[in-house]
Chimera marker file (.cmm) of the C-alpha trace (Angstrom):
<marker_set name="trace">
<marker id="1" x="99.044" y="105.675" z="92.937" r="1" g="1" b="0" radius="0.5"/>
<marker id="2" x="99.195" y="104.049" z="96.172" r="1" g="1" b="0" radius="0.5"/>
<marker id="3" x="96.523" y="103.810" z="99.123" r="1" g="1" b="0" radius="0.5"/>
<marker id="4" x="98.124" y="102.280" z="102.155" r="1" g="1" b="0" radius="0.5"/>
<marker id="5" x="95.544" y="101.172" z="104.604" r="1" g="1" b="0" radius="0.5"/>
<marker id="6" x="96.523" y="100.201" z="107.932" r="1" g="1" b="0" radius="0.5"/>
<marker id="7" x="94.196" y="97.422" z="110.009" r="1" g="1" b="0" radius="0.5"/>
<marker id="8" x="94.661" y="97.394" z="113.601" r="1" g="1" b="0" radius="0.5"/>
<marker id="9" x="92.673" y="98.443" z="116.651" r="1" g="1" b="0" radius="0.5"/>
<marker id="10" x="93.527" y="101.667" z="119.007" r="1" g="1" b="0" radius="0.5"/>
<marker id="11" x="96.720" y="101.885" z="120.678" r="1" g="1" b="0" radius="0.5"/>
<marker id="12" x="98.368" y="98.875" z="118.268" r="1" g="1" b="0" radius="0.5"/>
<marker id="13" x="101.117" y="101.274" z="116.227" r="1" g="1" b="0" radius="0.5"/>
<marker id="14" x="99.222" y="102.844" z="113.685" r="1" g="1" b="0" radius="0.5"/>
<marker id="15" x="100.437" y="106.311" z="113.571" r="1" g="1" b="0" radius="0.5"/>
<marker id="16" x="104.129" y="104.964" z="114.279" r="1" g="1" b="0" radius="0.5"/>
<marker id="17" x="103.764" y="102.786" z="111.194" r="1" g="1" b="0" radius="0.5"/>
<marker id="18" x="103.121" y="105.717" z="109.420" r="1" g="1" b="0" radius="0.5"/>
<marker id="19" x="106.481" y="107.633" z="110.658" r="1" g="1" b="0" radius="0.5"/>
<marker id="20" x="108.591" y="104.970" z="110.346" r="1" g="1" b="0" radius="0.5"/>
<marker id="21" x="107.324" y="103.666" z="106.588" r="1" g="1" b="0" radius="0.5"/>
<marker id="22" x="105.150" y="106.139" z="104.820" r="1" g="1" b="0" radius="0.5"/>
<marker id="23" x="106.194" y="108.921" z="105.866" r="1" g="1" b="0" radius="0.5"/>
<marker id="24" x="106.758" y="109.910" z="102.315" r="1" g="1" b="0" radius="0.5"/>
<marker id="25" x="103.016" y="109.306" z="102.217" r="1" g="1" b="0" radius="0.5"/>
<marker id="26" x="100.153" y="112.423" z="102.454" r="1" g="1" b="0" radius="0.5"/>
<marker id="27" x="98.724" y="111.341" z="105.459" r="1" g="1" b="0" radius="0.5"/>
<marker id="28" x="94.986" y="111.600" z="106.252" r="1" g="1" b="0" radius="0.5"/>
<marker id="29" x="94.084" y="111.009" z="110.221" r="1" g="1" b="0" radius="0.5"/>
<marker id="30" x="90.398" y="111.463" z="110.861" r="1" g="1" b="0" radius="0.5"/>
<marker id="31" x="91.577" y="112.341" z="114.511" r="1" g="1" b="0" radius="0.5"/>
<marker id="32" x="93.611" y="115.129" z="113.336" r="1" g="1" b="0" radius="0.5"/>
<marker id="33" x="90.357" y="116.642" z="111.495" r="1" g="1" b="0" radius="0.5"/>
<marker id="34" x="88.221" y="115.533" z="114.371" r="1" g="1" b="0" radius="0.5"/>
<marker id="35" x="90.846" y="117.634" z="116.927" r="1" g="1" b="0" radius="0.5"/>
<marker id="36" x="90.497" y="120.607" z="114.049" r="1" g="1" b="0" radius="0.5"/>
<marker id="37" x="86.443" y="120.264" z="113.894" r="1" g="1" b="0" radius="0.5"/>
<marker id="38" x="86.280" y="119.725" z="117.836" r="1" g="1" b="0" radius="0.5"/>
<marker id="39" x="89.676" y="120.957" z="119.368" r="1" g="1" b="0" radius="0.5"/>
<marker id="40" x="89.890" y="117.059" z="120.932" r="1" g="1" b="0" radius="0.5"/>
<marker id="41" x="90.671" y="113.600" z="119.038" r="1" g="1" b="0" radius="0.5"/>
<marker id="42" x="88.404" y="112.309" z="121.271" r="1" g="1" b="0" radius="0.5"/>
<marker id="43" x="85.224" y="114.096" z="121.071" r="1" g="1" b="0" radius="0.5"/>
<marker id="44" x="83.089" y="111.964" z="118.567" r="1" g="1" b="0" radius="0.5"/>
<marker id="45" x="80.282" y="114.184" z="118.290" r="1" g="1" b="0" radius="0.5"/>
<marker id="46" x="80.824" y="115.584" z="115.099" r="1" g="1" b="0" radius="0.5"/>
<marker id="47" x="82.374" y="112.526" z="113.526" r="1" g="1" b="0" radius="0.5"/>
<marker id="48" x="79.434" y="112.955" z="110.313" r="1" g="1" b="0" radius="0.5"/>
<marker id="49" x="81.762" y="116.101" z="109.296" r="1" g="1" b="0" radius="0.5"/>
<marker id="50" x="84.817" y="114.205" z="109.894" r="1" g="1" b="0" radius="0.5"/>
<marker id="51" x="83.931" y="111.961" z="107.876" r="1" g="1" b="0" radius="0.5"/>
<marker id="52" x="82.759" y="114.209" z="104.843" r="1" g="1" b="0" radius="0.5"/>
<marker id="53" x="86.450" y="116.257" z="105.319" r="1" g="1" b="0" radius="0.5"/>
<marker id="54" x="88.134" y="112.886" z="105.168" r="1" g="1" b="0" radius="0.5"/>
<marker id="55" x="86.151" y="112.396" z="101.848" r="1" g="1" b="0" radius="0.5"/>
<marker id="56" x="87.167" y="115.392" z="100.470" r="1" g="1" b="0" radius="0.5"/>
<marker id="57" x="90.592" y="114.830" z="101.507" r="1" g="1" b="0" radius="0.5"/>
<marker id="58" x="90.751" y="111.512" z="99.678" r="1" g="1" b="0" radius="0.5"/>
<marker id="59" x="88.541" y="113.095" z="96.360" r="1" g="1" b="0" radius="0.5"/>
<marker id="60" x="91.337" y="115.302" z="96.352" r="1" g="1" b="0" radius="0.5"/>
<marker id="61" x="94.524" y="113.167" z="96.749" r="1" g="1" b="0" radius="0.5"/>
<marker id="62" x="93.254" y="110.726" z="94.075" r="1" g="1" b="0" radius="0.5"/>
<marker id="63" x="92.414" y="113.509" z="91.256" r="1" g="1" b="0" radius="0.5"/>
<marker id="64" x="96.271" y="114.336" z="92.471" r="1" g="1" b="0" radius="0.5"/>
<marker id="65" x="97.185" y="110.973" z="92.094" r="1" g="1" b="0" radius="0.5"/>
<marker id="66" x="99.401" y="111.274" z="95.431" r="1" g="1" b="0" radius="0.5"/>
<marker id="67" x="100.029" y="108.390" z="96.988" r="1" g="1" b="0" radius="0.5"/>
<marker id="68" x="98.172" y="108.564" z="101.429" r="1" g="1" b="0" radius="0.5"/>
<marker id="69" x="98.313" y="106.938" z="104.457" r="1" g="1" b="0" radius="0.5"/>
<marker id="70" x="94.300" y="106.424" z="105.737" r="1" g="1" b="0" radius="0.5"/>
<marker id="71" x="95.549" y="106.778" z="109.532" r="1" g="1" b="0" radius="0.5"/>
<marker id="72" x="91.842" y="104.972" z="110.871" r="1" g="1" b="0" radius="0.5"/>
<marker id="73" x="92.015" y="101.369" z="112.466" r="1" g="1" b="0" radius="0.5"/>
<marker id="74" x="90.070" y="100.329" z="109.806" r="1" g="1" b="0" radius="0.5"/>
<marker id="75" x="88.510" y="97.335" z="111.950" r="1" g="1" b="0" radius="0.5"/>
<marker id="76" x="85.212" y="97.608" z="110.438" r="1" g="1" b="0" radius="0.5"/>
<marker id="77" x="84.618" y="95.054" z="107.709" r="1" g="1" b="0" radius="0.5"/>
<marker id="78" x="81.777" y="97.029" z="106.080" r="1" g="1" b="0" radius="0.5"/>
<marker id="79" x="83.206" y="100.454" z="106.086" r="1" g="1" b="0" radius="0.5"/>
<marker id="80" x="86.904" y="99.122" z="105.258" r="1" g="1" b="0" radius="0.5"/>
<marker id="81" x="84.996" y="97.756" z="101.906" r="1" g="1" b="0" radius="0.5"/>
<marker id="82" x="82.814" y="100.382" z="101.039" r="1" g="1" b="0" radius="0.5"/>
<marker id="83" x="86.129" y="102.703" z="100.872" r="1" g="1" b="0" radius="0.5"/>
<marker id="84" x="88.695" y="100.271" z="98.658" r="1" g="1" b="0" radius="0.5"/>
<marker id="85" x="85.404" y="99.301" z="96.351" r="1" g="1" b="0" radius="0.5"/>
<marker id="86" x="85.572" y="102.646" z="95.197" r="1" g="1" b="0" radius="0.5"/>
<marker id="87" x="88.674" y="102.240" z="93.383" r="1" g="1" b="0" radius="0.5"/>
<marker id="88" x="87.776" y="98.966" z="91.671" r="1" g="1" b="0" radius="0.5"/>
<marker id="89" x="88.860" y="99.223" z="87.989" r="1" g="1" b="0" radius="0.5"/>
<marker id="90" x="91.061" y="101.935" z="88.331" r="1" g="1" b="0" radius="0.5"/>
<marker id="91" x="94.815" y="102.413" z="88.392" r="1" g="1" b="0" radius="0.5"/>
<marker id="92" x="94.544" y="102.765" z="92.355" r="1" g="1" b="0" radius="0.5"/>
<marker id="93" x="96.826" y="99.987" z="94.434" r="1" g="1" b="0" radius="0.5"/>
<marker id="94" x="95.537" y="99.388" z="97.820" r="1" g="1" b="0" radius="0.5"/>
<marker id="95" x="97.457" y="97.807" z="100.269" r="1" g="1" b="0" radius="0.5"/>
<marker id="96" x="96.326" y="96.654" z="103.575" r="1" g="1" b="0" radius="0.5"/>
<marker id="97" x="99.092" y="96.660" z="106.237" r="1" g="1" b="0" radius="0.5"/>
<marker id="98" x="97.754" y="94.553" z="109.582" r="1" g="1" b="0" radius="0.5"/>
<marker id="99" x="99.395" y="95.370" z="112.638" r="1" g="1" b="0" radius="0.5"/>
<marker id="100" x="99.332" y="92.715" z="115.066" r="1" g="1" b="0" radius="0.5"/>
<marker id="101" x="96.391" y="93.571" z="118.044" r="1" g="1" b="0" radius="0.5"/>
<marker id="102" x="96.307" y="93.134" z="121.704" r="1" g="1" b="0" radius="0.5"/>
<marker id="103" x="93.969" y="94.498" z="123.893" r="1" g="1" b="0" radius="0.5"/>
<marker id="104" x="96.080" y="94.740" z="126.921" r="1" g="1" b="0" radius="0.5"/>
<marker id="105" x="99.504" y="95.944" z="125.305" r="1" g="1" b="0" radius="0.5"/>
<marker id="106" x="97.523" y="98.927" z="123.489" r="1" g="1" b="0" radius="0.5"/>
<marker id="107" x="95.808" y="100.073" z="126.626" r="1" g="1" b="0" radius="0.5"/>
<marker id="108" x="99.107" y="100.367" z="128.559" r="1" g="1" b="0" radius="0.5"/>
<marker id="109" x="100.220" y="102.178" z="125.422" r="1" g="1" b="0" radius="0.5"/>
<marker id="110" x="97.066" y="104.712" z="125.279" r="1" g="1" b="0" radius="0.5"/>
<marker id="111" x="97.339" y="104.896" z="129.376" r="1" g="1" b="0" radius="0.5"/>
<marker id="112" x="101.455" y="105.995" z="128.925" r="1" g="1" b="0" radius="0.5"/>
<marker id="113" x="100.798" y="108.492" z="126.032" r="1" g="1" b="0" radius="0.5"/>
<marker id="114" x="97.915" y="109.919" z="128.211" r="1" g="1" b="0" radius="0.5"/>
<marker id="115" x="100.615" y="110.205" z="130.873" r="1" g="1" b="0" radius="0.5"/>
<marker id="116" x="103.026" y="111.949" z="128.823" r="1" g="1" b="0" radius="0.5"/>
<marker id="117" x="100.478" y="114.476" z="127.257" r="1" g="1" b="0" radius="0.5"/>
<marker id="118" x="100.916" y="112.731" z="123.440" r="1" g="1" b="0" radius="0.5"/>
<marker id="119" x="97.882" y="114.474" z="121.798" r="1" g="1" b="0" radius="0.5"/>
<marker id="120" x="95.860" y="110.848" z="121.041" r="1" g="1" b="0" radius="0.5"/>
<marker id="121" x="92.218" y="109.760" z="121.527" r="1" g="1" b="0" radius="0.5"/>
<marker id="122" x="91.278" y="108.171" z="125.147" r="1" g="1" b="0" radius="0.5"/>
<marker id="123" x="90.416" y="105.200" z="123.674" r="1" g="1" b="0" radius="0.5"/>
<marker id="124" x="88.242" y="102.803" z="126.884" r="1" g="1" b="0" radius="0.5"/>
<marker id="125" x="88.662" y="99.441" z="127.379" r="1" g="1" b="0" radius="0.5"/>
<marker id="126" x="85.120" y="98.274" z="126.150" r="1" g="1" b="0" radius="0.5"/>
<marker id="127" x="85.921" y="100.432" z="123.021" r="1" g="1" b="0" radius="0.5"/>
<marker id="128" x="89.054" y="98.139" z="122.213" r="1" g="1" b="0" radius="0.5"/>
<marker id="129" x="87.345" y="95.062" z="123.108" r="1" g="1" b="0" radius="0.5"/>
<marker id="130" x="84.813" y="96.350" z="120.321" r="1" g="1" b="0" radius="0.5"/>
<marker id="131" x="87.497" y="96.469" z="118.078" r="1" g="1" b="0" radius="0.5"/>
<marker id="132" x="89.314" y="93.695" z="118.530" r="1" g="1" b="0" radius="0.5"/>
<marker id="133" x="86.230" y="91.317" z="117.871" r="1" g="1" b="0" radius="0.5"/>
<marker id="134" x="85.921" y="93.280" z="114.707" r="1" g="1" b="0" radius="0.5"/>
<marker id="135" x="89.963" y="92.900" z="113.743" r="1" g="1" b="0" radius="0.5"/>
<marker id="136" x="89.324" y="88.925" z="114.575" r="1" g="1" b="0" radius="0.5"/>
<marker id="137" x="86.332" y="88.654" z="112.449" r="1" g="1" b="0" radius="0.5"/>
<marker id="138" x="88.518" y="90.980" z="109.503" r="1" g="1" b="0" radius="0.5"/>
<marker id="139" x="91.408" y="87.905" z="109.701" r="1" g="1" b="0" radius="0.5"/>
<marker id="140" x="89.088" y="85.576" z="110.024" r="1" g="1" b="0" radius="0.5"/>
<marker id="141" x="87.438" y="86.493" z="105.866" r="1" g="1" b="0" radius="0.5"/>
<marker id="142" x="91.144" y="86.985" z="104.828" r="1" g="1" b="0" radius="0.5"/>
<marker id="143" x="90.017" y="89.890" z="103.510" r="1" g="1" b="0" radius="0.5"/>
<marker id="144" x="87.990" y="88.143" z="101.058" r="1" g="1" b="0" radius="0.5"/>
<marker id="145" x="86.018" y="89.870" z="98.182" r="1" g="1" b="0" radius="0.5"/>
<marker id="146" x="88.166" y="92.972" z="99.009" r="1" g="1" b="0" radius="0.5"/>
<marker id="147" x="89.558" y="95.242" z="96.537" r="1" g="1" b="0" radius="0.5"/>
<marker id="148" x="93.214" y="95.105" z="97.492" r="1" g="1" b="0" radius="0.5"/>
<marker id="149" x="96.289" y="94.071" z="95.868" r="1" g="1" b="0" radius="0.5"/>
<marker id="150" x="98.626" y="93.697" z="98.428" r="1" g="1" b="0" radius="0.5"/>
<marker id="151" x="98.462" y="92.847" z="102.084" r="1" g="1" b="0" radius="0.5"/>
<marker id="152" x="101.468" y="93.055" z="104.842" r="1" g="1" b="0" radius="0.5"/>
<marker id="153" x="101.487" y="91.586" z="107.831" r="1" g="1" b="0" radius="0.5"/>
<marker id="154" x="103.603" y="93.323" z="110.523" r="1" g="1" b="0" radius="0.5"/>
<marker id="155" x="105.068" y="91.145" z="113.378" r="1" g="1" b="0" radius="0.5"/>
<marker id="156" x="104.793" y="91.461" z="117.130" r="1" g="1" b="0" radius="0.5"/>
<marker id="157" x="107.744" y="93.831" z="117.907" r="1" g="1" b="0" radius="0.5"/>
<marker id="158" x="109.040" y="94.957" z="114.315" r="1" g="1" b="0" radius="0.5"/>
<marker id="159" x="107.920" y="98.482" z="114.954" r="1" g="1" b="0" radius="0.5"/>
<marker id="160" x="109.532" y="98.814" z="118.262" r="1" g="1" b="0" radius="0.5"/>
<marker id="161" x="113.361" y="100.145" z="115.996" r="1" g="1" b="0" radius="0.5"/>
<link id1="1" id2="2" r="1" g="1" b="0" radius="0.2"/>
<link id1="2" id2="3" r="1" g="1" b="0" radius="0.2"/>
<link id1="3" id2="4" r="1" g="1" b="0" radius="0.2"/>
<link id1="4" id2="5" r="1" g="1" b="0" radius="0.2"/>
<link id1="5" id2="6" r="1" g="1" b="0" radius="0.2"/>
<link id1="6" id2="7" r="1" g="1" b="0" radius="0.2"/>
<link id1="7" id2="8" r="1" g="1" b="0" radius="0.2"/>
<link id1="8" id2="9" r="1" g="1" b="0" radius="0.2"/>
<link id1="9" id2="10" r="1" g="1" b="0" radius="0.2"/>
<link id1="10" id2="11" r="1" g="1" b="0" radius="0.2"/>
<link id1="11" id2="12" r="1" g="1" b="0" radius="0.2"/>
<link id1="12" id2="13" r="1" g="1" b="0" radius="0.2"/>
<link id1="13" id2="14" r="1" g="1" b="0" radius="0.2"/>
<link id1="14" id2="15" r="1" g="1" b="0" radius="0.2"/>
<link id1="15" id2="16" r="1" g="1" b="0" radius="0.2"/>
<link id1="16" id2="17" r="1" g="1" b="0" radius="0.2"/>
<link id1="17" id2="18" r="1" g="1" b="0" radius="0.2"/>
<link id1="18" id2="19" r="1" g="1" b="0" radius="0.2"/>
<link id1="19" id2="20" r="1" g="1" b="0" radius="0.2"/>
<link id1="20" id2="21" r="1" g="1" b="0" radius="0.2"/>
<link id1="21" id2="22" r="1" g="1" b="0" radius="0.2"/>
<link id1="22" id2="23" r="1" g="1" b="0" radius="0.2"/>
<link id1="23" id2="24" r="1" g="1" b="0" radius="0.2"/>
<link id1="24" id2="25" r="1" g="1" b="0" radius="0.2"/>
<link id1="25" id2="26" r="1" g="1" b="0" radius="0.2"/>
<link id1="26" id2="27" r="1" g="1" b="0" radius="0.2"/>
<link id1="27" id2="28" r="1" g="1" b="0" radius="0.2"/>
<link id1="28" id2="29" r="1" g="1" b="0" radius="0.2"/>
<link id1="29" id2="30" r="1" g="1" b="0" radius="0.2"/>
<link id1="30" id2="31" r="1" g="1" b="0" radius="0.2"/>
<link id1="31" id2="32" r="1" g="1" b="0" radius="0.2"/>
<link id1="32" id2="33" r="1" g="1" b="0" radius="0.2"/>
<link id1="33" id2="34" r="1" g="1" b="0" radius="0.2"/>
<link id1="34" id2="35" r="1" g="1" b="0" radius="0.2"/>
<link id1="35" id2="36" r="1" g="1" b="0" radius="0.2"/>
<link id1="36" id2="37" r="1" g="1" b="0" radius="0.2"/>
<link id1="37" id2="38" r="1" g="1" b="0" radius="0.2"/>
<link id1="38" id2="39" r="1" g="1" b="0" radius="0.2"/>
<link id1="39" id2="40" r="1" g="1" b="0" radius="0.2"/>
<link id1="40" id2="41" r="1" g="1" b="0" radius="0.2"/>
<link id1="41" id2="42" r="1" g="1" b="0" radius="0.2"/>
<link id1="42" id2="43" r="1" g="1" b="0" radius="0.2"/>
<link id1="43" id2="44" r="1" g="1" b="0" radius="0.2"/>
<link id1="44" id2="45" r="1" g="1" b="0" radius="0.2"/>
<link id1="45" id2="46" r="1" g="1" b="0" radius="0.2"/>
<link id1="46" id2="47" r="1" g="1" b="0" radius="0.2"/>
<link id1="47" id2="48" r="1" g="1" b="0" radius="0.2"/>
<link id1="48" id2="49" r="1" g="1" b="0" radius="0.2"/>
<link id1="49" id2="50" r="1" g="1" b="0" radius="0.2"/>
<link id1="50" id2="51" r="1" g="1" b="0" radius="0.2"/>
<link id1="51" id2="52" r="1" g="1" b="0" radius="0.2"/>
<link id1="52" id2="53" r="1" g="1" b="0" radius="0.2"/>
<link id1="53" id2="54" r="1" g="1" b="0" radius="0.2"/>
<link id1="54" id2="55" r="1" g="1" b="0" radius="0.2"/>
<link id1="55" id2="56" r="1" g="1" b="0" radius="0.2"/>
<link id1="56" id2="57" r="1" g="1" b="0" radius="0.2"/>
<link id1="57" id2="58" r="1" g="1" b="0" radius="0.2"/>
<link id1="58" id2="59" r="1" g="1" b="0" radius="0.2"/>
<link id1="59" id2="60" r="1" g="1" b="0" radius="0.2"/>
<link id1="60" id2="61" r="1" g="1" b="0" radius="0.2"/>
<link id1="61" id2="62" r="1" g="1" b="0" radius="0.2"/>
<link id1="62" id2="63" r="1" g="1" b="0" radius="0.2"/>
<link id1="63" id2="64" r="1" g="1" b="0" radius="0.2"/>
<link id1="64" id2="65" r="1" g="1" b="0" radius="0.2"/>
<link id1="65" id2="66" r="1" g="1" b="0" radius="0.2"/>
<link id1="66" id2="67" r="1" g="1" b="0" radius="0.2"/>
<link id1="67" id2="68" r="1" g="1" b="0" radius="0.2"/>
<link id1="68" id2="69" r="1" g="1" b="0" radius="0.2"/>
<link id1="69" id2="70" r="1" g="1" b="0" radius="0.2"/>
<link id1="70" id2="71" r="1" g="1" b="0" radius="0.2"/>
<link id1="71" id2="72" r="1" g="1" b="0" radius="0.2"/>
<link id1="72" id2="73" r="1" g="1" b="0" radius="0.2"/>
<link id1="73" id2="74" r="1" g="1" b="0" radius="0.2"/>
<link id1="74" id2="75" r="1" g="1" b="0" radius="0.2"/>
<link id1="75" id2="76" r="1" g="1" b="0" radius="0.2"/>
<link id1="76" id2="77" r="1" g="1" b="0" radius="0.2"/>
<link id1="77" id2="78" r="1" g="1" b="0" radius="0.2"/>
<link id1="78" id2="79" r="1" g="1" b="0" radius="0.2"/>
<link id1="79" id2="80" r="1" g="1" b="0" radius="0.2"/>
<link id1="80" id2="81" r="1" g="1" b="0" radius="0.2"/>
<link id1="81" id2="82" r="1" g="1" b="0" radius="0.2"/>
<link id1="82" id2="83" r="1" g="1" b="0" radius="0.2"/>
<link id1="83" id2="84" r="1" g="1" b="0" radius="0.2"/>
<link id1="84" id2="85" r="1" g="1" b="0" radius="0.2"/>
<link id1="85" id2="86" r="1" g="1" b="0" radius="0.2"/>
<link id1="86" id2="87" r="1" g="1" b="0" radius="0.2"/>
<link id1="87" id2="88" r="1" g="1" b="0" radius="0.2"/>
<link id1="88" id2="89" r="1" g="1" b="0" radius="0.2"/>
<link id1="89" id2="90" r="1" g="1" b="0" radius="0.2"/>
<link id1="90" id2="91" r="1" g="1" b="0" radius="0.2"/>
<link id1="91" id2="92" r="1" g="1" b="0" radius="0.2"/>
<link id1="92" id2="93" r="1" g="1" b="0" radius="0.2"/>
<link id1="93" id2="94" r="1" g="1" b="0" radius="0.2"/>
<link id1="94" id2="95" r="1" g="1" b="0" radius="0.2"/>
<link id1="95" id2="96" r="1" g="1" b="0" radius="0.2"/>
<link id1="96" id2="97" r="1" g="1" b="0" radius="0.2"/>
<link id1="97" id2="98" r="1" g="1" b="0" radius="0.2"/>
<link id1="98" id2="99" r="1" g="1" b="0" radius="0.2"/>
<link id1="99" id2="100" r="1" g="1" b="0" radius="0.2"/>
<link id1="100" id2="101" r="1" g="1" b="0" radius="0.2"/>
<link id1="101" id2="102" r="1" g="1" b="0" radius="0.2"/>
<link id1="102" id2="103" r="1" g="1" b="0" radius="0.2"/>
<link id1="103" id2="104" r="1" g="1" b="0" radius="0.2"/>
<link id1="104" id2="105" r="1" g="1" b="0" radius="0.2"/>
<link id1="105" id2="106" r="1" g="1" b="0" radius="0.2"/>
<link id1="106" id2="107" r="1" g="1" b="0" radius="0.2"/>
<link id1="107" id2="108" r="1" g="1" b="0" radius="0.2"/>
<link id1="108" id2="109" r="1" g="1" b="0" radius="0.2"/>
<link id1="109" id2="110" r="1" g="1" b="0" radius="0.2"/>
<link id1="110" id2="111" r="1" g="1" b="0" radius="0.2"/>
<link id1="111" id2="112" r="1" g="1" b="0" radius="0.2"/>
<link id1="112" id2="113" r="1" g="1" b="0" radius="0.2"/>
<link id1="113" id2="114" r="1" g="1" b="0" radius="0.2"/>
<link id1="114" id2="115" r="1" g="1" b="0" radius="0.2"/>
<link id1="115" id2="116" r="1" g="1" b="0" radius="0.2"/>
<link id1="116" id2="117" r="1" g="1" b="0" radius="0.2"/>
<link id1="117" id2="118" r="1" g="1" b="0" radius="0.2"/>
<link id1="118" id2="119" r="1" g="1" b="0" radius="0.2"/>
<link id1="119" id2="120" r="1" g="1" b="0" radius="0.2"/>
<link id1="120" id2="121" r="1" g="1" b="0" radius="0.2"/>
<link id1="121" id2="122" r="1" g="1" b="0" radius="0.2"/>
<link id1="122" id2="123" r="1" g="1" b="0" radius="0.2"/>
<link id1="123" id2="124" r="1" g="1" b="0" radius="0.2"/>
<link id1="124" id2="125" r="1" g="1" b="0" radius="0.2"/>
<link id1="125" id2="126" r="1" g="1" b="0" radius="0.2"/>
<link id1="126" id2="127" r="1" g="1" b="0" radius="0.2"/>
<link id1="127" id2="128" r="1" g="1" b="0" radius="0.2"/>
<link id1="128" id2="129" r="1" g="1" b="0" radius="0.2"/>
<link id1="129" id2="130" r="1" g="1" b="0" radius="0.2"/>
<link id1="130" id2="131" r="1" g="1" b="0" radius="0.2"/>
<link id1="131" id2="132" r="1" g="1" b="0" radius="0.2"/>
<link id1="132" id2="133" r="1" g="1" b="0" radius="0.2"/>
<link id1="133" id2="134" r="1" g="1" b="0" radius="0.2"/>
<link id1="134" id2="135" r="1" g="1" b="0" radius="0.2"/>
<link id1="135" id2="136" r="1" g="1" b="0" radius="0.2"/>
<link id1="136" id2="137" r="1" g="1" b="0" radius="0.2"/>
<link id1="137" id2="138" r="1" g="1" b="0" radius="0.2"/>
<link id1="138" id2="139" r="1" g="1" b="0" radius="0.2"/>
<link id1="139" id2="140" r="1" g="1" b="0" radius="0.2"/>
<link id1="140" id2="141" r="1" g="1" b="0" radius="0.2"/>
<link id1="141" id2="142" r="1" g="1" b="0" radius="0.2"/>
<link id1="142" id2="143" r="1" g="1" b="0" radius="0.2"/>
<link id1="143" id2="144" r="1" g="1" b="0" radius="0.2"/>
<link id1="144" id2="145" r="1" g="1" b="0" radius="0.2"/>
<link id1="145" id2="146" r="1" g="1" b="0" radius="0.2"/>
<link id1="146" id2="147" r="1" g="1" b="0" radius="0.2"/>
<link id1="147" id2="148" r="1" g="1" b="0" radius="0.2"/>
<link id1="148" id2="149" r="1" g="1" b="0" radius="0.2"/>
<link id1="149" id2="150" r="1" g="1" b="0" radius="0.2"/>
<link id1="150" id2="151" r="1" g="1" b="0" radius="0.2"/>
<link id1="151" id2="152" r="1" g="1" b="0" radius="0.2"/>
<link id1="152" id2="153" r="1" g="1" b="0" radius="0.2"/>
<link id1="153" id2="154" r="1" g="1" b="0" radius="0.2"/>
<link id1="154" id2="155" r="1" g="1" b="0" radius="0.2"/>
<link id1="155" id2="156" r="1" g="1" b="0" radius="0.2"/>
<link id1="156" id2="157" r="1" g="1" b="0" radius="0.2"/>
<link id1="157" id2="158" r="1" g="1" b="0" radius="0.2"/>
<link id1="158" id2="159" r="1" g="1" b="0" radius="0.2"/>
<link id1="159" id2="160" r="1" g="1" b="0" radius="0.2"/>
<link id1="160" id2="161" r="1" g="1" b="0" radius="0.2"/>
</marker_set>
């Protein structure tokens, strides 16, 4: 089975990755949980129960052995490793698919889905400046020490078909 884990900070094509490539994939989108748990993608407040659902979600898929899309920007270093280490030494193939990050294009792109009512988290500007100093430092280890067998790079552009 296949985990395909996309790297790339708010607003940089994450979710239209997923519908033009994996669609094929089961798809698990903490926002779409967190907009079930809190009837917004935005509202972080009860991200602790997002986060056990998402676990659940993935517990399940794997015992399945169905191939998933972990819709997340996956920025973190930490987190992004404590999730693929848990499939060390199995049959599971994780591949990391980085999406190419700039602050400015993805807020016009959160501001214009905002403005046409698309149902996405209001992502603020010192939020993506957060996680674009934690995509740089990601690039930056190659992804070193990771469990992951695969790693695509996705250019400026190619998702715009």
């Amino acid at each position: 089975m296949k985990i395909v884990i996309p790297i790339g900070i708010s607003g940089s094509g994450k979710t239209r990755l997923y519908k033009m490539k994996y669609s094929n994939f089961a798809l698990v989108s903490p926002d779409n949980i967190r907009k079930e748990l809190t009837g917004s993608i935005s509202d972080q407040t009860k991200n602790r129960e997002v986060f056990q659902r998402v676990d659940k979600l993935v517990e399940q898929l794997v015992k399945e052995g169905r191939d998933f899309f972990y819709d997340a920007t996956n920025v973190n270093t930490d987190f992004r490793k404590a999730f693929v280490e848990k499939f060390r030494g199995t049959d599971v193939e994780i591949v990391y698919v980085i999406l190419p990050a700039d602050v400015a294009v993805s807020m016009k792109r959160i501001k214009n889905d905002l403005k046409e009512s698309v149902d996405r988290a209001n992502v603020p500007t010192h939020a993506l400046v957060r996680q674009f100093g934690m995509y740089n430092h990601s690039l930056k280890t190659k992804f070193e020490g990771e469990n992951v067998q695969e790693i695509i790079y996705i250019k400026p552009g190619e998702l715009n078909d």
